[in-house]
Structures are given as structure tokens and as C-alpha cells.
Residue, then its C-alpha position, 0 to 999 in steps of 0.5 A: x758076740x765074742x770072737x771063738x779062738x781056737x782051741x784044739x784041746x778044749x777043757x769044757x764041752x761047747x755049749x749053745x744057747x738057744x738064741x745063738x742056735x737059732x741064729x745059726x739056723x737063720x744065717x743058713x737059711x740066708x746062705x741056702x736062699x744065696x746059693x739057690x739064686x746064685x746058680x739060677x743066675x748061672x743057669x742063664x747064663x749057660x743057657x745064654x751060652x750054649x744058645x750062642x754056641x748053637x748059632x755060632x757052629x749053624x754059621x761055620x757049617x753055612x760058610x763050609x757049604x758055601x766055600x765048598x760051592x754046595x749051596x750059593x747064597 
């Protein structure tokens, strides 16, 4: 594998032969493969977070009404 240098005018068309092309075809398949379970793995995660949310404003509005003599455990 070569290294590509930049060319910003380049003299000849690029071309790909079918081995690189399928090449590149298979490290897109990887990075698509990453990013799917990179945001099911993240999904959890906020999922985790909105459950402890949930619970943590259930606990304030429990102590507001026992501050406030509504409810007496």
C-alpha cells in the first residue's frame, strides 16, 4: 500500500483497481458495523441514565411532601 500525497491539481485521473475498490468497500462495512454497535452501547447507556433521573425527581418529590407534612412516613 502507498502513501497518497496531496495534490491539489493532479495531472492524470485517479484510477482504482478493483482489489483497492473492494478494499474499500470492506473497511466501510467495518466502520458501519462500529458505528451501529457504538450507538446501541449508547443507547443503554441513556436509557440507564433517564431510568436514574426518573427515580432521582420520584425521591425530591417524596421528601418536598414530607417536608411539607403532606405525607408522614
Amino acid at each position: 500500500m502507498e502513501v497518497i500525497k496531496h495534490n491539489p491539481q493532479p495531472e492524470a485521473p485517479i484510477t482504482i483497481t478493483p482489489e483497492e475498490y473492494d478494499d474499500i468497500l470492506a473497511l466501510g462495512s467495518l466502520v458501519g458495523d462500529e458505528l451501529q454497535r457504538y450507538r446501541q452501547d449508547n443507547r443503554w447507556a441513556w436509557n440507564l441514565a433517564a431510568a436514574m433521573a426518573f427515580l432521582l425527581g420520584a425521591e425530591s418529590v417524596v421528601l418536598f411532601l414530607v417536608a411539607y407534612g403532606v405525607i408522614a412516613l
